[in-house]
Every structure is written in structure tokens, then in C-alpha cells.
C-alpha positions in Angstrom: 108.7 141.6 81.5 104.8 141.8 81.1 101.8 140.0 83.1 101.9 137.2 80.9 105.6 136.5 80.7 106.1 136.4 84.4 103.3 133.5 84.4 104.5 131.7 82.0 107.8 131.6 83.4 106.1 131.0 86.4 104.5 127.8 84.6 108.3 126.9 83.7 109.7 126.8 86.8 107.3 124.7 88.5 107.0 122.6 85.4 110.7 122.0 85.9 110.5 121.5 89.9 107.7 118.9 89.0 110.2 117.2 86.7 113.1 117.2 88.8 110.8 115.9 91.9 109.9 112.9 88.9 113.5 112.4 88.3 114.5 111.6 92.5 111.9 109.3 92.7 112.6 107.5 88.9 116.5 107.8 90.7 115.2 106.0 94.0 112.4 103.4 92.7 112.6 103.1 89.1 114.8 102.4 86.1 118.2 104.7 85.3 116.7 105.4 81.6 113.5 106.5 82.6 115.8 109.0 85.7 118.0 110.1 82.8 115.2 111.1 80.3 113.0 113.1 83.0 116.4 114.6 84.5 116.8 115.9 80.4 113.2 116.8 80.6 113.6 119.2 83.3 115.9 121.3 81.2 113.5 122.3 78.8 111.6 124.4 80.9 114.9 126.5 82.3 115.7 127.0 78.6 112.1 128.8 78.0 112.5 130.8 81.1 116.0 132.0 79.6 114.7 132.0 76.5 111.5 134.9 77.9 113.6 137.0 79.7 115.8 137.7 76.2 112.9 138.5 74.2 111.7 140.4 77.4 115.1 142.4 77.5 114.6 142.7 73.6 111.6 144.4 73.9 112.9 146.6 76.8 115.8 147.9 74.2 113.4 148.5 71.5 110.8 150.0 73.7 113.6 152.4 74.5 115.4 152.6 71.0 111.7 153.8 69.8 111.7 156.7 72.8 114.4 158.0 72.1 115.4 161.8 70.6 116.5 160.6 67.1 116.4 164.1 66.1 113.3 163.9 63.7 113.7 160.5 62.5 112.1 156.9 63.3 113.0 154.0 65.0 114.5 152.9 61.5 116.8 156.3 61.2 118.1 155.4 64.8 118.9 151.5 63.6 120.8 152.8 60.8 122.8 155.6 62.6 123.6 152.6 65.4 125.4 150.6 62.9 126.7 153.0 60.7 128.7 154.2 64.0 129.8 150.9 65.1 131.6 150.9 61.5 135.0 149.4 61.7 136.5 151.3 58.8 135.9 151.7 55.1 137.7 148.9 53.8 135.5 146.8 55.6 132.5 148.2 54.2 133.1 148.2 50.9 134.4 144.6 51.1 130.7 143.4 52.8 132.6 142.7 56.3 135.8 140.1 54.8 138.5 142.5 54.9 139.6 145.5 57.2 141.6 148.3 57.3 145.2 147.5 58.5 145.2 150.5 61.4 141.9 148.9 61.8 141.5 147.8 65.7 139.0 144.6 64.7 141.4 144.1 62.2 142.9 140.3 62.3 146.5 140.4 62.0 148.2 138.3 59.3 150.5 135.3 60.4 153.6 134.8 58.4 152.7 130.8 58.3 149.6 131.8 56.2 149.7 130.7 52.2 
């Protein structure tokens, strides 16, 4: 996580402690609506905080992804090899991920109450 990102979730969580502070006095002096709306309010912020550290850990894999020995290829080469080796089987490539192999092991067994 860079500079930036650590302020704004910085930002976040006090935005979201300012709320909640909003919320216990809406809950002590004022009406249950206006309690209920800030207490949603406050969420927002600890969504975005989640929300930076996945594009934070995002970058961290691709950041590494890119460093990595591929051998002589690019960043591309080493996405490709990546999913080509998390393959299930061939059946399930040739039928664009509906059907698999039946020794498959992500394979879905058939119940015998199916039409």
C-alpha cells in the first residue's frame, strides 16, 4: 500500500468514527430515522478501506507477477502459462468451461434424479 492509499484510508476511518460519533448522539437526542440512516452511513467508509487494501494487494501480485523469471517472456506469457496450468482437463476446454472430464476432480457428479 502506497503514500496515498494509507491517507485515504486514513480519511475513511475517521470519516467513519465521525459518523458513528453522529449516530450515538442522533440515538440519544434525535429521531430513530435520522440514527438509522447515519449508522448506514458509517459503512460506506469501511467498505472503501476494504475496497483499497484489494486493489493494494492487486497491485502487490502484479508488481510481483511482472518480476518474476518467466523465462524470456512478459507479464502476458506468465498470465497465460498461469491459467493454462490451472486447466481442469480437456474436455472442459474445448467445451468453454460447461462440461468436464468425468476423472475430472472439479468435475460435478451427476445425480440420478436429474432429467
Amino acid at each position: 500500500m502506497n503514500c496515498s492509499s494509507r491517507l485515504l484510508c486514513a480519511l475513511y476511518v475517521a470519516t467513519s468514527a465521525g459518523l458513528v460519533w453522529t449516530t450515538v448522539l442522533e440515538v440519544r437526542y434525535g429521531p430513530v430515522w435520522a440514527a438509522c440512516l447515519f449508522a448506514a452511513a458509517s459503512l460506506v467508509p469501511v467498505i472503501a478501506v476494504v475496497r483499497e487494501t484489494v486493489i493494494a494487494e492487486q497491485r502487490r501480485w502484479l508488481l510481483e507477477l511482472v518480476a518474476r523469471p518467466t523465462g524470456g517472456g512478459d507479464a502476458a506469457d506468465a498470465i497465460v502459462r498461469a491459467e493454462l496450468d490451472s486447466a481442469c482437463c480437456e474436455r472442459w476446454w474445448t467445451s468453454l468451461g460447461s462440461e468436464h472430464d468425468a476423472t475430472c476432480r472439479h468435475g460435478m457428479p451427476r445425480s440420478s434424479s436429474a432429467a
